[in-house]
PDB file of N, H, CA, C and O in Angstrom:
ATOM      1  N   UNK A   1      97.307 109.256 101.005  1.00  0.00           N
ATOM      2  CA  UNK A   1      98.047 108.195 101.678  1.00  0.00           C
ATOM      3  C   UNK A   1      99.474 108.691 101.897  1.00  0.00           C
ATOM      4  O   UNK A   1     100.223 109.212 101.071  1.00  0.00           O
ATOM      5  N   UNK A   2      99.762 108.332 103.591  1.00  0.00           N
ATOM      6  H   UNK A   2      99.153 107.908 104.262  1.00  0.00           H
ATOM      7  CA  UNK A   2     101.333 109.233 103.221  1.00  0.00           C
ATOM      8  C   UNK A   2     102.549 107.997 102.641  1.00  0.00           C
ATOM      9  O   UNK A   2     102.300 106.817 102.389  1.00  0.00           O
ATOM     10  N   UNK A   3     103.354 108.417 102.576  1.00  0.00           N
ATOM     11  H   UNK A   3     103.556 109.375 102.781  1.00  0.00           H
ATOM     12  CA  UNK A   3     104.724 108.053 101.955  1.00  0.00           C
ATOM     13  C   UNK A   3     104.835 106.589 102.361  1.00  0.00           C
ATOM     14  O   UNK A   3     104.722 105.601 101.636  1.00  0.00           O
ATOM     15  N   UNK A   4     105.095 106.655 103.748  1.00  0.00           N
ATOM     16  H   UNK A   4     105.187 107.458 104.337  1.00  0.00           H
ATOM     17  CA  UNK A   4     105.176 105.428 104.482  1.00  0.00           C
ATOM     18  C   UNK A   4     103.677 104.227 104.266  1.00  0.00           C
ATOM     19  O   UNK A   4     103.954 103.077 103.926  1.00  0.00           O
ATOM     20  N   UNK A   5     102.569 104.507 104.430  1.00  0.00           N
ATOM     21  H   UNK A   5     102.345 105.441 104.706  1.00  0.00           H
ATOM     22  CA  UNK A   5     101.712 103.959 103.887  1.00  0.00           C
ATOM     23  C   UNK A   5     101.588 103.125 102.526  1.00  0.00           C
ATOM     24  O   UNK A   5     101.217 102.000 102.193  1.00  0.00           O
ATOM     25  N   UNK A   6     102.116 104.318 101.895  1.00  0.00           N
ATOM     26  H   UNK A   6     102.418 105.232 102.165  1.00  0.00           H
ATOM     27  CA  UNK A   6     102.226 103.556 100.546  1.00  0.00           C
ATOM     28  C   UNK A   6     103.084 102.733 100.027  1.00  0.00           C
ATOM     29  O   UNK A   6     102.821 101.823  99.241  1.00  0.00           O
ATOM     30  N   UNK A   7     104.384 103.102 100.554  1.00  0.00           N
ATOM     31  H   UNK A   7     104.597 103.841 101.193  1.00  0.00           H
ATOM     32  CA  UNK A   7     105.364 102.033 100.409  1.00  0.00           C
ATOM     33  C   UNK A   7     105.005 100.603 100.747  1.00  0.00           C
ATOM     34  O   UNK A   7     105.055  99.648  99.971  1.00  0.00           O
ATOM     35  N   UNK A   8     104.601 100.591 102.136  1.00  0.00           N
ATOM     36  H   UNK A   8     104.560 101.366 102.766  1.00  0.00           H
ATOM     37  CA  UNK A   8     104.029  99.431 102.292  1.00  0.00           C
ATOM     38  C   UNK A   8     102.695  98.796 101.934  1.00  0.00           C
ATOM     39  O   UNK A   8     102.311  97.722 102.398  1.00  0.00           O
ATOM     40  N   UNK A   9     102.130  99.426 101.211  1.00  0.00           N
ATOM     41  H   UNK A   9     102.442 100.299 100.835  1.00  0.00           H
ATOM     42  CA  UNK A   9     101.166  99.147 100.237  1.00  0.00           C
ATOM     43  C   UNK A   9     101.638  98.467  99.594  1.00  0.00           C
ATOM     44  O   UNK A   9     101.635  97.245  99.744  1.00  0.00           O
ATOM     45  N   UNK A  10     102.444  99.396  98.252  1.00  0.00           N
ATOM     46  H   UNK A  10     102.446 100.389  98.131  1.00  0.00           H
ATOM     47  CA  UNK A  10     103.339  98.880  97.380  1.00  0.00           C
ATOM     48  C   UNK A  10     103.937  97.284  97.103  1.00  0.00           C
ATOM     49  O   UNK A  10     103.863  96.459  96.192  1.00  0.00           O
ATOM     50  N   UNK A  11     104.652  97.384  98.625  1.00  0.00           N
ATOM     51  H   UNK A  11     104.712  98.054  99.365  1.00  0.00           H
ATOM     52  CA  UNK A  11     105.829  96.676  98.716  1.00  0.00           C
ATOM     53  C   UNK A  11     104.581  94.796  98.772  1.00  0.00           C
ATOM     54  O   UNK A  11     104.927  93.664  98.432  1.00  0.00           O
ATOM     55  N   UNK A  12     103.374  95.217  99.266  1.00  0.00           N
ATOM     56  H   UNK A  12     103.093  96.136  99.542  1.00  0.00           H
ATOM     57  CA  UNK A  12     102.854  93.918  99.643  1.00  0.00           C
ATOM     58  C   UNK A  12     102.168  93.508  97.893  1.00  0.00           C
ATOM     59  O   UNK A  12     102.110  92.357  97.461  1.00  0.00           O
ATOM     60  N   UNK A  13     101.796  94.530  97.259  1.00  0.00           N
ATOM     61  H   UNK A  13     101.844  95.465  97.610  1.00  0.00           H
ATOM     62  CA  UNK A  13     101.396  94.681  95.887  1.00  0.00           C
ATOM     63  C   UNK A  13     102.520  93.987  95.036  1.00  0.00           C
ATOM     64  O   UNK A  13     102.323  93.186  94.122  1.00  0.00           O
ATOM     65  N   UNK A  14     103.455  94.333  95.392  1.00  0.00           N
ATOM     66  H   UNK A  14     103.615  94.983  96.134  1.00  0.00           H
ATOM     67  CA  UNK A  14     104.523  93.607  94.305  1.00  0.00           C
ATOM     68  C   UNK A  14     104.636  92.575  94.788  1.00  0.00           C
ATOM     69  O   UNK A  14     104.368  91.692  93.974  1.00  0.00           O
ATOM     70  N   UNK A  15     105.029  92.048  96.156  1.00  0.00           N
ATOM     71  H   UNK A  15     105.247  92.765  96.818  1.00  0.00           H
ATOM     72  CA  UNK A  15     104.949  90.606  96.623  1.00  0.00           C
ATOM     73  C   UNK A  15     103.643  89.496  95.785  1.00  0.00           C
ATOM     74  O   UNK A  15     103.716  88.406  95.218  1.00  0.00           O
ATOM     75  N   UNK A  16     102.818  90.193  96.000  1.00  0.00           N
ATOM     76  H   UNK A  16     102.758  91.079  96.461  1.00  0.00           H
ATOM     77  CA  UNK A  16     101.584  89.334  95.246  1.00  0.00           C
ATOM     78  C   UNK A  16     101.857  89.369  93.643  1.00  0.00           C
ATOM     79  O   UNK A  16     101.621  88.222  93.264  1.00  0.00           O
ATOM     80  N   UNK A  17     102.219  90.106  92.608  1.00  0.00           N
ATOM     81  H   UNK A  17     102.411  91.037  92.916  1.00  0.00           H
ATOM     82  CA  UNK A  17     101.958  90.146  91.340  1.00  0.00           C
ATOM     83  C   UNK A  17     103.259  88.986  91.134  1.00  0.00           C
ATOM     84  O   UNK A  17     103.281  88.136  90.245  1.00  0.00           O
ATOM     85  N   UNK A  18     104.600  89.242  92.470  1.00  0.00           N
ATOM     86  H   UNK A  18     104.583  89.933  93.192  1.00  0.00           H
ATOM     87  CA  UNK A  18     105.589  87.859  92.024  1.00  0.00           C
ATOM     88  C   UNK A  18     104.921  86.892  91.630  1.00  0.00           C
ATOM     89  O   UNK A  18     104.911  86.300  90.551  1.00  0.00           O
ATOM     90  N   UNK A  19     104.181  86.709  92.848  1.00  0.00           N
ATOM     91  H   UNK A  19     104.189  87.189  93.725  1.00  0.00           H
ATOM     92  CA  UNK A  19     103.356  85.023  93.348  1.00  0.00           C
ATOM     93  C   UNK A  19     102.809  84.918  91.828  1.00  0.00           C
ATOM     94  O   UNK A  19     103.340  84.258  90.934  1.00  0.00           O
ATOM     95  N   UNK A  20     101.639  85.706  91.719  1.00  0.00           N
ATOM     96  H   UNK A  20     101.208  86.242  92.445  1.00  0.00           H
ATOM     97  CA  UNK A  20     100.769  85.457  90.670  1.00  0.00           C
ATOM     98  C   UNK A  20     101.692  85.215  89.176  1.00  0.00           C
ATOM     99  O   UNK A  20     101.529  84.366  88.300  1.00  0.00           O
ATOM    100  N   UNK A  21     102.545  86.147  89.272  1.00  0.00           N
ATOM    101  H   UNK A  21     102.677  86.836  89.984  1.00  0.00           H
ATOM    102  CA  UNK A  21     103.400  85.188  87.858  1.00  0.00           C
ATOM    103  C   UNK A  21     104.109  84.319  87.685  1.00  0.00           C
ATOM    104  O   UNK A  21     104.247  83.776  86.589  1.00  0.00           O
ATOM    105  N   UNK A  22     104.714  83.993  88.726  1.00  0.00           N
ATOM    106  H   UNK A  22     104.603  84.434  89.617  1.00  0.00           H
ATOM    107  CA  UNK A  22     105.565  83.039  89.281  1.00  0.00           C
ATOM    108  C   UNK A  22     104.472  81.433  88.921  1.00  0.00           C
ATOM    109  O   UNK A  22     105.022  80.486  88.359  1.00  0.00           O
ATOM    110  N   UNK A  23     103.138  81.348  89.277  1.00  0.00           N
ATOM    111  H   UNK A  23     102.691  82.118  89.734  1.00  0.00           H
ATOM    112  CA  UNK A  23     102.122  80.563  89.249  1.00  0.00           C
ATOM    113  C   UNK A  23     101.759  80.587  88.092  1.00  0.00           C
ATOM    114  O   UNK A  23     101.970  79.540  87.480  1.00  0.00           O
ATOM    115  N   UNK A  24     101.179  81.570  87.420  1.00  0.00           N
ATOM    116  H   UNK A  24     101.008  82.421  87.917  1.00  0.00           H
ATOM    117  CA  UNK A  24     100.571  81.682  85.928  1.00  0.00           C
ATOM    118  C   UNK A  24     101.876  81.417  84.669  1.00  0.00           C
ATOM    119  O   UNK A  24     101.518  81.383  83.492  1.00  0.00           O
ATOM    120  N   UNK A  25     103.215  81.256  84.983  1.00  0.00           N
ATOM    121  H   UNK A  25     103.506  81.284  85.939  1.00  0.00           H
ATOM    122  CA  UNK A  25     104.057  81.031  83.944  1.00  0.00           C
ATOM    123  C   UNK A  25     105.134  79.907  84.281  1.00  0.00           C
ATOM    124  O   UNK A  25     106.181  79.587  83.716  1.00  0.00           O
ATOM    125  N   UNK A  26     104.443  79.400  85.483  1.00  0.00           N
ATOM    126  H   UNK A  26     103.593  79.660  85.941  1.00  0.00           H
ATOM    127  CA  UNK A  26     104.855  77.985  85.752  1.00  0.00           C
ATOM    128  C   UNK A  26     106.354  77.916  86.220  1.00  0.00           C
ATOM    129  O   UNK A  26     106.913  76.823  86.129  1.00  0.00           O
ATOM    130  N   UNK A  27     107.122  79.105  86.764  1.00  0.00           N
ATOM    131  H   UNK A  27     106.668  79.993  86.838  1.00  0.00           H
ATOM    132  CA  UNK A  27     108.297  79.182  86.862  1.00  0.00           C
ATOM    133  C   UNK A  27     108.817  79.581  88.699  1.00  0.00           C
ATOM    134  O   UNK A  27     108.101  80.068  89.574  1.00  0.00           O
ATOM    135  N   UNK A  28     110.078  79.218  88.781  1.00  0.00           N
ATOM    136  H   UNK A  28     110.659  78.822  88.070  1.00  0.00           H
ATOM    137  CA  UNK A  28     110.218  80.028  90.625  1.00  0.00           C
ATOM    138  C   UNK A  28     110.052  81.206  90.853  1.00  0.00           C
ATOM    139  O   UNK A  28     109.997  82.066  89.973  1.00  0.00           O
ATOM    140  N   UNK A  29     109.916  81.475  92.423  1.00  0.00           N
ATOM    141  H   UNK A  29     109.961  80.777  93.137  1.00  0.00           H
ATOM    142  CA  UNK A  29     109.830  82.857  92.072  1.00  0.00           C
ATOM    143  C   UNK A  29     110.739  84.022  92.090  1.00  0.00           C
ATOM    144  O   UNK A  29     110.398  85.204  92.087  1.00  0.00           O
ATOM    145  N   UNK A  30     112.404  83.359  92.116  1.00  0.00           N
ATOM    146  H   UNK A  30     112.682  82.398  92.118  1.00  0.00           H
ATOM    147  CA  UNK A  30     113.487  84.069  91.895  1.00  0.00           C
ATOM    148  C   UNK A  30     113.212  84.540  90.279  1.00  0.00           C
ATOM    149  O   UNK A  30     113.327  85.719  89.944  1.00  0.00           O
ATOM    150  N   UNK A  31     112.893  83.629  89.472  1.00  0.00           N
ATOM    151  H   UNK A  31     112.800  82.671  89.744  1.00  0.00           H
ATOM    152  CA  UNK A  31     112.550  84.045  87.986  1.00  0.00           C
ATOM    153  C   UNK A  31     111.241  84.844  88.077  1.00  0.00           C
ATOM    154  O   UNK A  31     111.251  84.880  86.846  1.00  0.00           O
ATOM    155  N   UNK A  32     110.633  85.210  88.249  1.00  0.00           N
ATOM    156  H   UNK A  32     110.624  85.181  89.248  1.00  0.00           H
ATOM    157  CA  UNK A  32     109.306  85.958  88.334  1.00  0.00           C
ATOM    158  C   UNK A  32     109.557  87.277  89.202  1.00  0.00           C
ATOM    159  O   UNK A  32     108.732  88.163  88.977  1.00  0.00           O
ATOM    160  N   UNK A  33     110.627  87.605  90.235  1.00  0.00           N
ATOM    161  H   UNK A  33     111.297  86.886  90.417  1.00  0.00           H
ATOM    162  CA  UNK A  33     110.459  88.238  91.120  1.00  0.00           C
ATOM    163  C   UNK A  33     111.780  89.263  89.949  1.00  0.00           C
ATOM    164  O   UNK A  33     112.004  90.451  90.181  1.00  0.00           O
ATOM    165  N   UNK A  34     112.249  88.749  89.159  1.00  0.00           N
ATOM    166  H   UNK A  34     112.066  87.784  88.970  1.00  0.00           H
ATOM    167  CA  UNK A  34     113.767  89.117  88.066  1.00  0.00           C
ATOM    168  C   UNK A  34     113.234  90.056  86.866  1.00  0.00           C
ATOM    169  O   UNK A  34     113.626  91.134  86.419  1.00  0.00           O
ATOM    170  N   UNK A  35     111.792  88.877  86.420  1.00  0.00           N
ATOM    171  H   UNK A  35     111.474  88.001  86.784  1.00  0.00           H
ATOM    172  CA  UNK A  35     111.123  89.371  85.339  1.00  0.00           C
ATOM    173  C   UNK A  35     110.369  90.810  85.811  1.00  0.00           C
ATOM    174  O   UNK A  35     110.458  91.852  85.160  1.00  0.00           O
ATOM    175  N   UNK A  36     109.735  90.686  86.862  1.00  0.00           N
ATOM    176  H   UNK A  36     109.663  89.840  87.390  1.00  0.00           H
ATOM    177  CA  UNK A  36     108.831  92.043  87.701  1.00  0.00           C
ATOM    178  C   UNK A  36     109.839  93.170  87.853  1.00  0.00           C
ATOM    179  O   UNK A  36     109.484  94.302  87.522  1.00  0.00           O
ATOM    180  N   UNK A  37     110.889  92.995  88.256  1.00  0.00           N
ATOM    181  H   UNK A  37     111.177  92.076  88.525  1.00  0.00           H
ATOM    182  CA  UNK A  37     112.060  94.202  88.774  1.00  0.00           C
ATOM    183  C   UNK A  37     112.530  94.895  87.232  1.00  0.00           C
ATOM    184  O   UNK A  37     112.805  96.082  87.061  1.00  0.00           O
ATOM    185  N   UNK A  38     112.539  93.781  86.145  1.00  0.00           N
ATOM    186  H   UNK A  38     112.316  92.816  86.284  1.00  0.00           H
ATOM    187  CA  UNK A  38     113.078  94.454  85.082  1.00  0.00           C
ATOM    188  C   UNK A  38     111.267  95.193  84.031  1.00  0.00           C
ATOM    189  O   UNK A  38     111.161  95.284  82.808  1.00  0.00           O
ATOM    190  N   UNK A  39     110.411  95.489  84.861  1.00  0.00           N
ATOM    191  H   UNK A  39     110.497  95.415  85.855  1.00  0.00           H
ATOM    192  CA  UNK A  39     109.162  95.706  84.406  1.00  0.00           C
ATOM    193  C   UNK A  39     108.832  97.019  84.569  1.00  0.00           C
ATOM    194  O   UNK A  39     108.742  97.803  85.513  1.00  0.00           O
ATOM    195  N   UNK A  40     108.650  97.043  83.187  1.00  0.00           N
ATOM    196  H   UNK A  40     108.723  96.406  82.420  1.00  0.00           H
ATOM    197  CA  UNK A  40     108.058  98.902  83.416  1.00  0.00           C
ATOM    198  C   UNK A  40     106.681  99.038  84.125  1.00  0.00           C
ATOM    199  O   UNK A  40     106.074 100.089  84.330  1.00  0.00           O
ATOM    200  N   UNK A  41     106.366  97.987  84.403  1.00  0.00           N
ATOM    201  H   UNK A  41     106.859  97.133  84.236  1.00  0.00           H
ATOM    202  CA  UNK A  41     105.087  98.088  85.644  1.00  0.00           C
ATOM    203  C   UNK A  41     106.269  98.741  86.814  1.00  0.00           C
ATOM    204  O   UNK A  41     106.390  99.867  87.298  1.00  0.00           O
ATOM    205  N   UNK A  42     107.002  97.530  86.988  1.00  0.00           N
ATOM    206  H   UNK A  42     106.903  96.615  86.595  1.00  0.00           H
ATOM    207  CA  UNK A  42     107.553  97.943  88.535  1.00  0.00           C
ATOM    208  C   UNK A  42     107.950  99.797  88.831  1.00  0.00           C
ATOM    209  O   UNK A  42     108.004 100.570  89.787  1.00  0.00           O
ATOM    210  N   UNK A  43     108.108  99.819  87.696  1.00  0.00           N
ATOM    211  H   UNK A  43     108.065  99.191  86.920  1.00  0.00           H
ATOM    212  CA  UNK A  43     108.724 101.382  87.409  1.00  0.00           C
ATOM    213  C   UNK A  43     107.335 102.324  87.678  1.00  0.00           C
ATOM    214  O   UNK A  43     107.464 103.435  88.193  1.00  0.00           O
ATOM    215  N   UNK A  44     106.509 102.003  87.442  1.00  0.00           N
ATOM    216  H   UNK A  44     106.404 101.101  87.025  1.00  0.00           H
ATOM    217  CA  UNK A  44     105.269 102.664  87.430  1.00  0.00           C
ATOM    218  C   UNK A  44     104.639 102.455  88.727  1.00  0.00           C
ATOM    219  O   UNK A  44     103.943 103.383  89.139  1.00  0.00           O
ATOM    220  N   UNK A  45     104.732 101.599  89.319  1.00  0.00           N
ATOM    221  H   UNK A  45     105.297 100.845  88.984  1.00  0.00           H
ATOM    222  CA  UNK A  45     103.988 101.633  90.709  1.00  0.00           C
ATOM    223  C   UNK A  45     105.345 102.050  91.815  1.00  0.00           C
ATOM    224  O   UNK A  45     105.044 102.388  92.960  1.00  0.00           O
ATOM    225  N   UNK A  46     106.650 102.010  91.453  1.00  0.00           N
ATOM    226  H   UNK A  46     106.894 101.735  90.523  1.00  0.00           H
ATOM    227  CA  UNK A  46     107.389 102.636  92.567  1.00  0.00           C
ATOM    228  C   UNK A  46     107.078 104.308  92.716  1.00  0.00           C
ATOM    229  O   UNK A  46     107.042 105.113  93.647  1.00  0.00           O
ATOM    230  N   UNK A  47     106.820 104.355  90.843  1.00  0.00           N
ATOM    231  H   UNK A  47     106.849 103.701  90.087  1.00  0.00           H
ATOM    232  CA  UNK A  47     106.918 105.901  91.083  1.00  0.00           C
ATOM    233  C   UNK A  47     105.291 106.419  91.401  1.00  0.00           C
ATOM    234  O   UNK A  47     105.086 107.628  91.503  1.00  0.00           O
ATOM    235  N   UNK A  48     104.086 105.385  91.560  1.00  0.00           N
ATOM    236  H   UNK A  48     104.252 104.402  91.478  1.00  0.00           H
ATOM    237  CA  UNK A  48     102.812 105.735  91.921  1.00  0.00           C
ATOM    238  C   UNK A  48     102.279 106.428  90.434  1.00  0.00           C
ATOM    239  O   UNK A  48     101.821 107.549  90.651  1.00  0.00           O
ATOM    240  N   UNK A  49     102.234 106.117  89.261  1.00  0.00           N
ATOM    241  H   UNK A  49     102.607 105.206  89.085  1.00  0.00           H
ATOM    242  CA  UNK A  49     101.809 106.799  88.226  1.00  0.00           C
ATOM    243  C   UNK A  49     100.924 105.670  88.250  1.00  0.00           C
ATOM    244  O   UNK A  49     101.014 104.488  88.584  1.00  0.00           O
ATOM    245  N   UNK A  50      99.402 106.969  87.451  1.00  0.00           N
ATOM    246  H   UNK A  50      99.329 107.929  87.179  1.00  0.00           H
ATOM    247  CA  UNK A  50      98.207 106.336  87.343  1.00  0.00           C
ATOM    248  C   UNK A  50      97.282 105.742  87.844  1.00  0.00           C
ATOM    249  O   UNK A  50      96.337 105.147  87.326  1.00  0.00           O
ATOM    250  N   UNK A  51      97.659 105.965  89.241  1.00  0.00           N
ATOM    251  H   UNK A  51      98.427 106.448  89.661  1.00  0.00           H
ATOM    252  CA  UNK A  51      96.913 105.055  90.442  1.00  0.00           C
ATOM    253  C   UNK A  51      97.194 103.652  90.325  1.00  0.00           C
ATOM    254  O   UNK A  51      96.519 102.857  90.979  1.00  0.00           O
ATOM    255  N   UNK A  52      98.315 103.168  89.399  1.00  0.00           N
ATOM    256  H   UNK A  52      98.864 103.814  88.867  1.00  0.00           H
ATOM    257  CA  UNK A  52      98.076 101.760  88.876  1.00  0.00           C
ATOM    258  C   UNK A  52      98.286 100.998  90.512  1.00  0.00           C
ATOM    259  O   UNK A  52      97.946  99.819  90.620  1.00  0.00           O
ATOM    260  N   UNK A  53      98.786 101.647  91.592  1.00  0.00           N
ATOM    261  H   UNK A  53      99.062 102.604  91.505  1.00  0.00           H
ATOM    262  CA  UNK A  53      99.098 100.711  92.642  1.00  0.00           C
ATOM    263  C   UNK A  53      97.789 100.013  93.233  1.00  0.00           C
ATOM    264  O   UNK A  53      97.763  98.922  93.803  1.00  0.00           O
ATOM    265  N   UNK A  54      96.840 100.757  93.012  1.00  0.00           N
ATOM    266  H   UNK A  54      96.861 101.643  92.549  1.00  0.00           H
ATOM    267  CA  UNK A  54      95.396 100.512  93.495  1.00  0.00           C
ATOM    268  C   UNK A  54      94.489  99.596  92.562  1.00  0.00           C
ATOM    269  O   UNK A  54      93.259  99.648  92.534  1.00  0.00           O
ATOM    270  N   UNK A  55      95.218  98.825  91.872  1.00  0.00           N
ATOM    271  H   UNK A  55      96.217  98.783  91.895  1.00  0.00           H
ATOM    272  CA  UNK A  55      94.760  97.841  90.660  1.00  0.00           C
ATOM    273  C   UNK A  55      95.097  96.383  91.604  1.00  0.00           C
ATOM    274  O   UNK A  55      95.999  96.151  92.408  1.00  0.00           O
ATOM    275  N   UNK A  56      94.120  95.666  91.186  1.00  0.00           N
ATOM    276  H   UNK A  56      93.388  95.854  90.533  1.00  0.00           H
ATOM    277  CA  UNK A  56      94.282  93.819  91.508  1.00  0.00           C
ATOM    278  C   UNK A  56      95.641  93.814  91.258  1.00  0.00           C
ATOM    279  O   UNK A  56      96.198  94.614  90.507  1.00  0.00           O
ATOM    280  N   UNK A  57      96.431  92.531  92.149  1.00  0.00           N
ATOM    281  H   UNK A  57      95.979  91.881  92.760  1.00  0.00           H
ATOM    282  CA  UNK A  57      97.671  91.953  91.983  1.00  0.00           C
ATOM    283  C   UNK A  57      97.523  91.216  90.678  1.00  0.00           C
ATOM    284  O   UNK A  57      98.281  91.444  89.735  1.00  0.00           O
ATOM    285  N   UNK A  58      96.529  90.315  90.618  1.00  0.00           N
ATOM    286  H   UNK A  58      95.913  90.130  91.384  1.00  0.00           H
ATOM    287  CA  UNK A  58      96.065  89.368  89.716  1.00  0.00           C
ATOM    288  C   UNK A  58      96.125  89.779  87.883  1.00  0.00           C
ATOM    289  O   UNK A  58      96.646  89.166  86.951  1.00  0.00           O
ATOM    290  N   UNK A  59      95.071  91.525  87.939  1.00  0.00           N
ATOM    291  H   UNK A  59      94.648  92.023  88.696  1.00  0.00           H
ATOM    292  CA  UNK A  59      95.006  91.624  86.905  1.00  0.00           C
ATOM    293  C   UNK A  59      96.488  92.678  86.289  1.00  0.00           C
ATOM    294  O   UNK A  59      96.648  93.001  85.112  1.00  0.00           O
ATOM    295  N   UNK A  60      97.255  92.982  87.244  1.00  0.00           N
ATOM    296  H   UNK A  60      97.126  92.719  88.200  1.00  0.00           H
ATOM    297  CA  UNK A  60      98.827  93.908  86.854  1.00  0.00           C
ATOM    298  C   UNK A  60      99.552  92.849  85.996  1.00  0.00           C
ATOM    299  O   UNK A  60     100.342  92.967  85.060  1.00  0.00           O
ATOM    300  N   UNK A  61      98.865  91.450  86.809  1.00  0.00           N
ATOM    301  H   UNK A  61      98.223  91.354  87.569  1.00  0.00           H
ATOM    302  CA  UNK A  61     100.618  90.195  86.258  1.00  0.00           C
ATOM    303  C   UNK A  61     100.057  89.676  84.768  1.00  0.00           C
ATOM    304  O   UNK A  61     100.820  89.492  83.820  1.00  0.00           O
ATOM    305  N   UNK A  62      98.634  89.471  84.702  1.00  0.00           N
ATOM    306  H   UNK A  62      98.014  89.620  85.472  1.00  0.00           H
ATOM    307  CA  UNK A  62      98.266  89.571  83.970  1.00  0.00           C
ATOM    308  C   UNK A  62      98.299  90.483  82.520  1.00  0.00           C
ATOM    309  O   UNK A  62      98.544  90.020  81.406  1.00  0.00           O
ATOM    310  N   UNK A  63      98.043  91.642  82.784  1.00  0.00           N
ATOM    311  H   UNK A  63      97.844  92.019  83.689  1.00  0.00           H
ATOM    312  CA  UNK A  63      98.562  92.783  82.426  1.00  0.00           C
ATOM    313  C   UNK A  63      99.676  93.015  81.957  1.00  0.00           C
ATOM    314  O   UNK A  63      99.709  93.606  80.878  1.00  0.00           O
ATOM    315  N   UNK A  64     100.822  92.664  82.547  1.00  0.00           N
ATOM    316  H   UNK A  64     100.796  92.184  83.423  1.00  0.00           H
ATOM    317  CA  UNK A  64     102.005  92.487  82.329  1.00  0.00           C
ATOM    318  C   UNK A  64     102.979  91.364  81.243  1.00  0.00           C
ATOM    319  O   UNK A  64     103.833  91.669  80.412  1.00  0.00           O
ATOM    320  N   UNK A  65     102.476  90.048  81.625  1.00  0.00           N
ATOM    321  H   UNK A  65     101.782  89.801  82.301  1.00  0.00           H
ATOM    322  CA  UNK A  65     101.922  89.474  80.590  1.00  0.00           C
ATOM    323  C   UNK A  65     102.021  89.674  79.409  1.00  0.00           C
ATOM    324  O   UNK A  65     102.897  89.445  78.574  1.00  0.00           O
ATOM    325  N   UNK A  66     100.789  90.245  79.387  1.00  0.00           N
ATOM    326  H   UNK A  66     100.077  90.430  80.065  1.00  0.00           H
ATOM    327  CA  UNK A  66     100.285  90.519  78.520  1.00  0.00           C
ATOM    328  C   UNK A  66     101.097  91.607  76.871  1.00  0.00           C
ATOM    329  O   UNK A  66     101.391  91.271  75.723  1.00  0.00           O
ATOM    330  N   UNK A  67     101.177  93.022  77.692  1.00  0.00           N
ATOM    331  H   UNK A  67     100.938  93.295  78.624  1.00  0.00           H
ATOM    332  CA  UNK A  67     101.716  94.053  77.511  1.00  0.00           C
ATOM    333  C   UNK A  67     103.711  94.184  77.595  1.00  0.00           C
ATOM    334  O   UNK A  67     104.382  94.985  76.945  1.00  0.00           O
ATOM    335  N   UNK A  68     104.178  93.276  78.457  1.00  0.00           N
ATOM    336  H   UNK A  68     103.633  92.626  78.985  1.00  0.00           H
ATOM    337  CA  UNK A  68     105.465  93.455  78.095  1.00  0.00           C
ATOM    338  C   UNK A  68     106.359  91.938  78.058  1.00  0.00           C
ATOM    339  O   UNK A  68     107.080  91.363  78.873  1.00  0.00           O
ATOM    340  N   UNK A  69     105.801  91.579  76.382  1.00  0.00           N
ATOM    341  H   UNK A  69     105.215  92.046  75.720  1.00  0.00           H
ATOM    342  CA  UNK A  69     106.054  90.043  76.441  1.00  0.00           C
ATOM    343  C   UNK A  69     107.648  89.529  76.052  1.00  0.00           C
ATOM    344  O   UNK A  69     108.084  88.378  76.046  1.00  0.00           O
ATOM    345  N   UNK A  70     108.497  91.087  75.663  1.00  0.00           N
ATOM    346  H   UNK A  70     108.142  92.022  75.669  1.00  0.00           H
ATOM    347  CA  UNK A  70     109.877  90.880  75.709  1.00  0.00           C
ATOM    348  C   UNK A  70     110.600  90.503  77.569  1.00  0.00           C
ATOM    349  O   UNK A  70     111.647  89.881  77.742  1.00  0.00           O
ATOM    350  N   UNK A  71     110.090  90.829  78.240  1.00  0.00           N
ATOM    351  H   UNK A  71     109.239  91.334  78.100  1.00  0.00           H
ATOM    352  CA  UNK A  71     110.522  90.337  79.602  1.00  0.00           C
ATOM    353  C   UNK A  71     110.331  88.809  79.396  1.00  0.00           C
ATOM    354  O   UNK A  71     111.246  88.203  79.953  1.00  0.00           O
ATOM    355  N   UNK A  72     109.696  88.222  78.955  1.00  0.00           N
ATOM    356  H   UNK A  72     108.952  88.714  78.503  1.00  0.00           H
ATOM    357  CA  UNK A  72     109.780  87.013  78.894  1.00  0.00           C
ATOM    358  C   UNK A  72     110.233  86.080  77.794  1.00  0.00           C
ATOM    359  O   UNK A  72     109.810  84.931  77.660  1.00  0.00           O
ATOM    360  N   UNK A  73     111.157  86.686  76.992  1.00  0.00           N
ATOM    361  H   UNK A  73     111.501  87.619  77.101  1.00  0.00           H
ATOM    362  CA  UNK A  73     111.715  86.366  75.656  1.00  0.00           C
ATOM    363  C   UNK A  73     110.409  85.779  74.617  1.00  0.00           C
ATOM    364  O   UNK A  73     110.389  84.713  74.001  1.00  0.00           O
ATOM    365  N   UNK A  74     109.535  86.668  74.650  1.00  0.00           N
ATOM    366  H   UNK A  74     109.551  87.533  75.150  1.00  0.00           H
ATOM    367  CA  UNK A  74     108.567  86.760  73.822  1.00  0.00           C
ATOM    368  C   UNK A  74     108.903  87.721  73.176  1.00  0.00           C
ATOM    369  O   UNK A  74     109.311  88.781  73.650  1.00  0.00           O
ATOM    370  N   UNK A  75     108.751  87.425  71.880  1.00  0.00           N
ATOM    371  H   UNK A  75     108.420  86.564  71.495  1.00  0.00           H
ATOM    372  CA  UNK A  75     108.863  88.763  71.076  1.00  0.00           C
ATOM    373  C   UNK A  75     107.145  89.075  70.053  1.00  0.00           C
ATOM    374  O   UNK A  75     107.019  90.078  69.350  1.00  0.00           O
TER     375      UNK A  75
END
């Protein structure tokens, strides 16, 4: 996939994982779109590690969630 492709892959991939957390944690999506940017997911699919870009929107926010529950003053 070239460069340009993927970006806009990307870019529609992160739009959706906002939505989906933004929905699943009951909050706007200026707060969800804050929590995602400060996410070592986000870090991982800008830089394309692991193929993770090619994963469900659904199961990343999830995922995320899940796995980095200090973004959400979970400790």
């Amino acid at each position: 996939m070239s460069d340009t492709a993927f970006d806009y892959y990307a870019q529609r991939l992160e739009q959706s994982i906002i939505i989906h957390l933004a929905e699943m944690k009951g909050v706007d999506l200026s707060v969800a779109m804050d929590w995602y940017y400060r996410s070592r997911l986000a870090d991982q699919i800008s830089r394309n590690e692991y193929d993770i870009a090619f994963l469900d929107s659904k199961y990343l926010a999830r995922d995320l969630i899940e796995n980095e529950p200090e973004i959400f003053g979970i400790r």
